[in-house]
VOMIKE-999528 format. One record per residue: residue number from 1; z, y, x of N, C-alpha, C in turn; residue in one letter. Coordinates in pm, 1 decimal. Layout:
residues N
+-----+----------+----------+----------+----------+----------+----------+----------+----------+----------+------+
!  nr !      nup !   nnorth !    neast !     caup !  canorth !   caeast !      cup !   cnorth !    ceast ! rest !
+-----+----------+----------+----------+----------+----------+----------+----------+----------+----------+------+
! NUM !        Z !        Y !        X !        Z !        Y !        X !        Z !        Y !        X !    A !
...
+-----+----------+----------+----------+----------+----------+----------+----------+----------+----------+------+
end
This chain:
residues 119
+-----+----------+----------+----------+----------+----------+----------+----------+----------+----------+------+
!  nr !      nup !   nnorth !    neast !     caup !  canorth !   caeast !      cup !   cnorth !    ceast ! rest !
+-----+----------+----------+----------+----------+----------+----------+----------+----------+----------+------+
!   1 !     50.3 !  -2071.4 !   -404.2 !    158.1 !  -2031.5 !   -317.0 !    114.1 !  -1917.5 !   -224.0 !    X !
!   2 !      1.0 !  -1895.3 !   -150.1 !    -53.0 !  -1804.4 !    -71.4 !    -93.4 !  -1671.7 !   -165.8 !    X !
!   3 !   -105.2 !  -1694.8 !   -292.4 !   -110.5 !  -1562.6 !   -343.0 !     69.6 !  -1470.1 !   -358.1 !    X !
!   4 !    162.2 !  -1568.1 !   -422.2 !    340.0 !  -1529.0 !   -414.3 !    306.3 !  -1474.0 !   -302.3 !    X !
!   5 !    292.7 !  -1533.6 !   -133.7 !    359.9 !  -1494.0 !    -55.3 !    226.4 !  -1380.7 !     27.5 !    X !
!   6 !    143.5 !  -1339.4 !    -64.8 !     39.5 !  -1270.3 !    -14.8 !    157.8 !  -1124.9 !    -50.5 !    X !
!   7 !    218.9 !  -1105.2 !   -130.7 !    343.3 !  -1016.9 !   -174.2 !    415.8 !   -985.9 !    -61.4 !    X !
!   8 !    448.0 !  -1001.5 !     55.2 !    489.9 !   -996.2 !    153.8 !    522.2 !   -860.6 !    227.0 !    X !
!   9 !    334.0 !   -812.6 !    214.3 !    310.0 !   -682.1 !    293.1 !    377.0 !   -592.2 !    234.7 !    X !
!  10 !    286.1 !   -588.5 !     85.1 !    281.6 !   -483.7 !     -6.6 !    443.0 !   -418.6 !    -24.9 !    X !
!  11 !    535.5 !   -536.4 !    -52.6 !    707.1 !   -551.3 !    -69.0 !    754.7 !   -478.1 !     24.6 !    X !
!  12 !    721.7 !   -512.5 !    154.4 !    769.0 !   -426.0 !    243.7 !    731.0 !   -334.1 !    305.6 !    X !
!  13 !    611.0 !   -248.9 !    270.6 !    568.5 !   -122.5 !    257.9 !    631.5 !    -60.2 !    154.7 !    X !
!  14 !    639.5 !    -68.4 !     27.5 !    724.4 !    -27.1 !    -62.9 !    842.8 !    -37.7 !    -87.8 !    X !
!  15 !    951.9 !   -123.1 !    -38.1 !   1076.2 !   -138.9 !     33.6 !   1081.0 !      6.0 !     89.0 !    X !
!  16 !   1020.1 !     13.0 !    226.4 !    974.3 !    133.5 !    304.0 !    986.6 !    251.0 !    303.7 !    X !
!  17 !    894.1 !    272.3 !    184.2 !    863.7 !    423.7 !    166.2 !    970.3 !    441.3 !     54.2 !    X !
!  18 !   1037.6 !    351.1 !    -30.8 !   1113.7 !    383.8 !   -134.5 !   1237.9 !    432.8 !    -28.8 !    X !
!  19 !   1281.9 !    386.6 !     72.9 !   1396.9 !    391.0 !    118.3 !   1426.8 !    569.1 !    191.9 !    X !
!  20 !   1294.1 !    584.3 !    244.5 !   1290.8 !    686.5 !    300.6 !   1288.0 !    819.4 !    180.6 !    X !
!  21 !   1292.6 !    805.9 !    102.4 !   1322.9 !    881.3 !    -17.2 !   1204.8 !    968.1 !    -19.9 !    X !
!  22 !   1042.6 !    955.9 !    -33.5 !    975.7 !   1017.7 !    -58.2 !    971.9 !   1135.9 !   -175.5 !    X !
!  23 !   1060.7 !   1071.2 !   -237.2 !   1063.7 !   1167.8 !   -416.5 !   1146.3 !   1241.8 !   -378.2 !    X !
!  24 !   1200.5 !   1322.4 !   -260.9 !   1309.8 !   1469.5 !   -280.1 !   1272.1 !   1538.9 !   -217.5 !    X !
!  25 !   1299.5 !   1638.4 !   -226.2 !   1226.4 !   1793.9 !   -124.3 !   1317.0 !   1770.9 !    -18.8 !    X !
!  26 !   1271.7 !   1792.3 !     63.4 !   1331.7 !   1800.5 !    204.9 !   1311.5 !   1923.8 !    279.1 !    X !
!  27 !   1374.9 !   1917.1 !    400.3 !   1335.7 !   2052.7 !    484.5 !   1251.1 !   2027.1 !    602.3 !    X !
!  28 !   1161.6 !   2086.4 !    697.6 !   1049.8 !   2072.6 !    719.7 !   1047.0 !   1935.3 !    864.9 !    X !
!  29 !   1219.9 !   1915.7 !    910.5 !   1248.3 !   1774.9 !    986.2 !   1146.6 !   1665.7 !    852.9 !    X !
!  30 !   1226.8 !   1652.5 !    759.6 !   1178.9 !   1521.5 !    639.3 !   1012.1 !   1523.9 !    624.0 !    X !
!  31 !    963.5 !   1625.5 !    594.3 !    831.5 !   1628.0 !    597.9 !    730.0 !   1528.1 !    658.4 !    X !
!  32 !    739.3 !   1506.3 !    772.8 !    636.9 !   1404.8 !    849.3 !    690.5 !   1255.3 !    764.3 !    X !
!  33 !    815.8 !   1210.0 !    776.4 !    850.3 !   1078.3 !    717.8 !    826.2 !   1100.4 !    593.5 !    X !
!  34 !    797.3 !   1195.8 !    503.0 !    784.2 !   1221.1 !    328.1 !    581.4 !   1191.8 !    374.7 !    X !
!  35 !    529.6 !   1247.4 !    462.1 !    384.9 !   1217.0 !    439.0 !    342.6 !   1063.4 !    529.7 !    X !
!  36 !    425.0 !   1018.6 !    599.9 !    412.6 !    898.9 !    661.4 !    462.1 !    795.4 !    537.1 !    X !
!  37 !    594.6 !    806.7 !    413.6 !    587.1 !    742.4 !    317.2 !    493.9 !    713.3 !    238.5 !    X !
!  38 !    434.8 !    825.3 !    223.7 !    330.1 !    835.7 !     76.0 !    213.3 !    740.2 !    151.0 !    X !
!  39 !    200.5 !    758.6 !    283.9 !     39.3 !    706.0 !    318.8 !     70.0 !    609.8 !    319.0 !    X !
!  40 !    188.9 !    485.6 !    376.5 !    255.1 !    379.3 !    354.4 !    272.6 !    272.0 !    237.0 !    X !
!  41 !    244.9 !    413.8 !    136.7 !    271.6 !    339.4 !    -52.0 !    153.3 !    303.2 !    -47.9 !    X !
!  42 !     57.1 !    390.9 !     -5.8 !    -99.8 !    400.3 !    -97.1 !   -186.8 !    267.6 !    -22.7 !    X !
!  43 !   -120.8 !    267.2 !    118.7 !   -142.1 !     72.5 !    214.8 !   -120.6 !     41.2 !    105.5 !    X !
!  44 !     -5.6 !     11.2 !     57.1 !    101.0 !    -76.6 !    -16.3 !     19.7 !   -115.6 !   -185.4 !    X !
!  45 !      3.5 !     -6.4 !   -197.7 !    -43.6 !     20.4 !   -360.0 !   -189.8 !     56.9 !   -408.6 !    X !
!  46 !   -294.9 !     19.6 !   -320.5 !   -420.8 !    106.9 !   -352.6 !   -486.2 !    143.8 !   -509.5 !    X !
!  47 !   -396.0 !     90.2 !   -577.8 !   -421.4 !    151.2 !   -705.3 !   -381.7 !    305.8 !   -759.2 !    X !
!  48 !   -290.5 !    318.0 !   -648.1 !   -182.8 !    517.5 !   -666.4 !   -306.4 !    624.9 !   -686.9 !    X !
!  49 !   -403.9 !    561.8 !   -657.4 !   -502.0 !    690.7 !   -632.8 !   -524.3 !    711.4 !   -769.5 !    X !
!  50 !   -559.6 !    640.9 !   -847.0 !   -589.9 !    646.0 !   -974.0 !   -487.1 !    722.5 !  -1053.5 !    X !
!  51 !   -362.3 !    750.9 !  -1062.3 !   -264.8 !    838.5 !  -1120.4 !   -226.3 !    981.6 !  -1000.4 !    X !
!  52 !   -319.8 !    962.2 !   -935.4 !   -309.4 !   1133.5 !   -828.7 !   -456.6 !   1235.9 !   -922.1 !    X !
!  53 !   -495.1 !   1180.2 !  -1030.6 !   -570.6 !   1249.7 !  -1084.0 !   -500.2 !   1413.8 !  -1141.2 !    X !
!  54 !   -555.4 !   1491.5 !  -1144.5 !   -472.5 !   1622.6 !  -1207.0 !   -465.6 !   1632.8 !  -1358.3 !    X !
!  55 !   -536.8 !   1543.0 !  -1436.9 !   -545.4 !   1550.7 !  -1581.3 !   -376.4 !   1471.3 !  -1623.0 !    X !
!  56 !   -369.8 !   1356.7 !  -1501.2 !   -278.2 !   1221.8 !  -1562.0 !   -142.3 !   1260.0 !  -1532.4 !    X !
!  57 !    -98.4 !   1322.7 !  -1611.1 !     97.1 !   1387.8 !  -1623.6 !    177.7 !   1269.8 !  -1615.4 !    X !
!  58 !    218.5 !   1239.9 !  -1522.3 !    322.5 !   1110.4 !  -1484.6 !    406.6 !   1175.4 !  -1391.5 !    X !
!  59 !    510.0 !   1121.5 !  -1409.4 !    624.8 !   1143.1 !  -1322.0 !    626.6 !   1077.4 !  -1218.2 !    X !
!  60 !    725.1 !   1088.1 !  -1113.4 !    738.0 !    983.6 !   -993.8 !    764.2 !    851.5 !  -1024.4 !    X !
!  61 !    816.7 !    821.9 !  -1105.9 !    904.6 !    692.3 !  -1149.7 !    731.1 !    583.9 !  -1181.8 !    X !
!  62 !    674.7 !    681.2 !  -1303.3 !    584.1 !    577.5 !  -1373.9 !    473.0 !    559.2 !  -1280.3 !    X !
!  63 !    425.4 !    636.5 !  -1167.7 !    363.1 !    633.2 !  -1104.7 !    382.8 !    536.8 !   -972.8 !    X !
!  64 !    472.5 !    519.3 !   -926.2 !    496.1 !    412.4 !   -850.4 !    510.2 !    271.4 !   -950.0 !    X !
!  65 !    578.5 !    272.2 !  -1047.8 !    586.3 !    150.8 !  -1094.9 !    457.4 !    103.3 !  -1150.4 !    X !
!  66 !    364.4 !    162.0 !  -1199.3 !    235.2 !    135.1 !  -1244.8 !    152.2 !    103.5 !  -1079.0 !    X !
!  67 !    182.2 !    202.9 !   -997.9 !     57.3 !    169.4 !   -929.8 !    135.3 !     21.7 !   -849.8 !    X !
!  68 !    239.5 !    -21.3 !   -838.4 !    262.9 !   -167.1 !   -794.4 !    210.4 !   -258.0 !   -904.1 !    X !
!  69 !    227.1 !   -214.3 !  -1048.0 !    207.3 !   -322.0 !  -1093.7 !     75.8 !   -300.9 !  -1120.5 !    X !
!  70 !    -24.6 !   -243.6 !  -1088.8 !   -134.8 !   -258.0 !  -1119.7 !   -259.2 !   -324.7 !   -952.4 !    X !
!  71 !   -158.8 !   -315.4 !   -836.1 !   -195.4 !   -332.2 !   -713.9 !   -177.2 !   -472.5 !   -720.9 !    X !
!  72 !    -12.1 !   -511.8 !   -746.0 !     14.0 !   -702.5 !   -701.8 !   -143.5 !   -773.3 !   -772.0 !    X !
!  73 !   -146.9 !   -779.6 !   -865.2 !   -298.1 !   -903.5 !   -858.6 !   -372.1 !   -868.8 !   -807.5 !    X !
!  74 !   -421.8 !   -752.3 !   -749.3 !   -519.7 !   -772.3 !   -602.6 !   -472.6 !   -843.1 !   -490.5 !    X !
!  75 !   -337.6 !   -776.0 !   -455.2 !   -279.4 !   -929.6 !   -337.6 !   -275.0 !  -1055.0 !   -365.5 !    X !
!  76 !   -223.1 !  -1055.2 !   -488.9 !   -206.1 !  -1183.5 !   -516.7 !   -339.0 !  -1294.7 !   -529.6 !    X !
!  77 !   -466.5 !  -1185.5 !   -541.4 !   -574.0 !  -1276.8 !   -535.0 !   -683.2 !  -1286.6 !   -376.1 !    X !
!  78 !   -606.7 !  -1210.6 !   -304.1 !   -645.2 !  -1197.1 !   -182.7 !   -597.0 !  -1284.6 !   -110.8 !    X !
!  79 !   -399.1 !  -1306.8 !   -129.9 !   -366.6 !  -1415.0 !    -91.7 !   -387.5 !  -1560.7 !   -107.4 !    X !
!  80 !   -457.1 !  -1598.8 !   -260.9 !   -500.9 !  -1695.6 !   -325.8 !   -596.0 !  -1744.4 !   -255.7 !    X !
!  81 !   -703.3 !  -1624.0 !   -252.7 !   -842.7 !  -1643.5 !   -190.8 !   -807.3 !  -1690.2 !    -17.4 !    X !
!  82 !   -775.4 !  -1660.1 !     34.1 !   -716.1 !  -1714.0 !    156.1 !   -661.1 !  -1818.8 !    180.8 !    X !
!  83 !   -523.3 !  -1878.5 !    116.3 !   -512.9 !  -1986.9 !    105.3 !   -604.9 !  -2080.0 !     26.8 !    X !
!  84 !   -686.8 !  -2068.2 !    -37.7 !   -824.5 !  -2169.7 !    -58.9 !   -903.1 !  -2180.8 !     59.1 !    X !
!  85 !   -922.2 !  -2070.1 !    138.7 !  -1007.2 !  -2141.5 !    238.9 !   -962.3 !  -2178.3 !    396.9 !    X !
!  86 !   -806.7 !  -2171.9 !    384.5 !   -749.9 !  -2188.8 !    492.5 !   -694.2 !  -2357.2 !    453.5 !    X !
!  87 !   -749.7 !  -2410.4 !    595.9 !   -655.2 !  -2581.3 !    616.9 !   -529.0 !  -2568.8 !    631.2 !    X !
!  88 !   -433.8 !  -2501.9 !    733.7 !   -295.7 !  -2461.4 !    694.8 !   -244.4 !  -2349.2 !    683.4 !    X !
!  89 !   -170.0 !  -2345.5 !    638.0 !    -28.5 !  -2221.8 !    677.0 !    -40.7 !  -2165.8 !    775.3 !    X !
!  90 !    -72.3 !  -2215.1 !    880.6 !    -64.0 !  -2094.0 !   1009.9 !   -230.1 !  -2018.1 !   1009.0 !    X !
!  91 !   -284.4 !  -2116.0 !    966.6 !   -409.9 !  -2048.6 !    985.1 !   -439.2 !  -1934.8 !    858.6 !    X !
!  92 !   -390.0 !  -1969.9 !    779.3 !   -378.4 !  -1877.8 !    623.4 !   -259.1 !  -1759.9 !    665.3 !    X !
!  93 !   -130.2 !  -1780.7 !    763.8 !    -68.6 !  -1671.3 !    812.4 !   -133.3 !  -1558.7 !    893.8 !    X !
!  94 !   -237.2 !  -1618.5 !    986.5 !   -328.4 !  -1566.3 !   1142.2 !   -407.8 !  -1468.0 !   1006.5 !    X !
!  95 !   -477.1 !  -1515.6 !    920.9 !   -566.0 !  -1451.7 !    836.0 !   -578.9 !  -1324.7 !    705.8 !    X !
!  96 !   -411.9 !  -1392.6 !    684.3 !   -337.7 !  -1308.4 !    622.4 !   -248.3 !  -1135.2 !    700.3 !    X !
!  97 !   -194.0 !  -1190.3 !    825.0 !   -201.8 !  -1074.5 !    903.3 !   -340.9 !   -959.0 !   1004.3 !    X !
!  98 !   -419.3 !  -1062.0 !    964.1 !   -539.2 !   -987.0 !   1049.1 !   -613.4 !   -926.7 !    883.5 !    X !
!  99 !   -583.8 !   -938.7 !    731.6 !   -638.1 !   -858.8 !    654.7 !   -510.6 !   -737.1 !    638.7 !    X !
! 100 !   -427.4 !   -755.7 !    680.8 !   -303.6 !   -694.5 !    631.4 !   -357.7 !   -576.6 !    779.3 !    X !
! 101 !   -382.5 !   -573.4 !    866.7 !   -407.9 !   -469.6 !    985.9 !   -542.3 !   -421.6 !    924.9 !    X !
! 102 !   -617.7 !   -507.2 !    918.2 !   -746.1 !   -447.0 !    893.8 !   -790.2 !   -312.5 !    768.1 !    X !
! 103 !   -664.2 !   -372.2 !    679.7 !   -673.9 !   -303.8 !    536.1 !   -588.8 !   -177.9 !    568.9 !    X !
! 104 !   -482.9 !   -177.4 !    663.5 !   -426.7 !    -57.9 !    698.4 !   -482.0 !      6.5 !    777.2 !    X !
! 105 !   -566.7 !    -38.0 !    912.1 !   -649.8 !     66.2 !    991.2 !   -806.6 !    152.3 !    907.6 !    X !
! 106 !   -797.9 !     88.8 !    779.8 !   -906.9 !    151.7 !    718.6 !   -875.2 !    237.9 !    606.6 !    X !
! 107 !   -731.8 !    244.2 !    535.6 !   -657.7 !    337.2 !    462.6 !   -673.6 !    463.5 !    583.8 !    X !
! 108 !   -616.7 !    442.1 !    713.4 !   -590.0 !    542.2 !    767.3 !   -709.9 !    604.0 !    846.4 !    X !
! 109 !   -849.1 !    530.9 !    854.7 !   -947.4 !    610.5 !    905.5 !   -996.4 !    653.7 !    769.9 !    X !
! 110 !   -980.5 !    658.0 !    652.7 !  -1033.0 !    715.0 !    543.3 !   -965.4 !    809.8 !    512.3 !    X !
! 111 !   -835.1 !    836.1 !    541.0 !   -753.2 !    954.1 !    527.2 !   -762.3 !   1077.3 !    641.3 !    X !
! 112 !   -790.4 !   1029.5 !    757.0 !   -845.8 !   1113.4 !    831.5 !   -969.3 !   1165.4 !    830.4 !    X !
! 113 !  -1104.8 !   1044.9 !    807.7 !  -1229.3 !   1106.0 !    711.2 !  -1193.7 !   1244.4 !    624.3 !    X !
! 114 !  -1143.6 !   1197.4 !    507.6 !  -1127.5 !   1288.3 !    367.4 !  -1048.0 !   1402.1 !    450.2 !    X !
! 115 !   -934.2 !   1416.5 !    574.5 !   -880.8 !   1537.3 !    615.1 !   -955.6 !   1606.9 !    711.6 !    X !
! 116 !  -1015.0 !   1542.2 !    805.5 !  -1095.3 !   1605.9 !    874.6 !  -1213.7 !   1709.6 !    788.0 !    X !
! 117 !  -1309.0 !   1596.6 !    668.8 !  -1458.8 !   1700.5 !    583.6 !  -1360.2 !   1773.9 !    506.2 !    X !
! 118 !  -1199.5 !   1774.6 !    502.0 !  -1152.4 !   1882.7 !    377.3 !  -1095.0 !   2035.0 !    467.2 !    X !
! 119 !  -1104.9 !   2000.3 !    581.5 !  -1049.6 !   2137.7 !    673.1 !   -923.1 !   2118.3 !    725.6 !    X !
+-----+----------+----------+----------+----------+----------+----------+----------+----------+----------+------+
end
């Protein structure tokens, strides 16, 4: 059950960024919410990196749908793994939101890493 509802985050990061319509050109207002989406998916999806390669010709479509479906069994075993070593629900919730911050404050000091050494 803690792995289903380990699905939680990921759902509604990608809820998220799907809504805000990352996939259309915009004018330079949309811009910040088009690069605040994408960094949002890649929380959401840490598998996306793997189809941002320049060899791998995918469209928008297959690329989000692959990198969710190739991301959920990492949550799902993160959430698993958690609820095994949690006594209840609240304590498997407390644990589950403190990996869910932790895993996003370190997407975003690694993106500032990689922007800061890239110029």
């Amino acid at each position: 059950m803690g792995g289903i509802l380990a699905f939680m985050y990921p759902i509604a990061l990608a809820a998220g960024t799907l809504s805000v319509g990352f996939d259309r050109v915009g004018d330079m207002s949309d811009l910040a919410a088009s690069i605040l989406a994408v960094v949002l998916f890649l929380i959401a999806a840490p598998t996306a990196w793997i189809f941002s390669v320049d060899f791998i010709e995918a469209g928008r479509l297959l690329v989000v749908t692959s990198a969710l479906a190739t991301s959920w069994p990492l949550w799902f075993l993160a959430g698993s793994r958690l609820a095994y070593f949690a006594t209840s629900w609240v304590i498997w919730f407390r644990r589950y939101v403190v990996m869910c911050v932790v895993w996003s404050v370190l997407n975003v000091l690694v993106l500032v890493v990689i922007g800061t050494v890239s110029g």
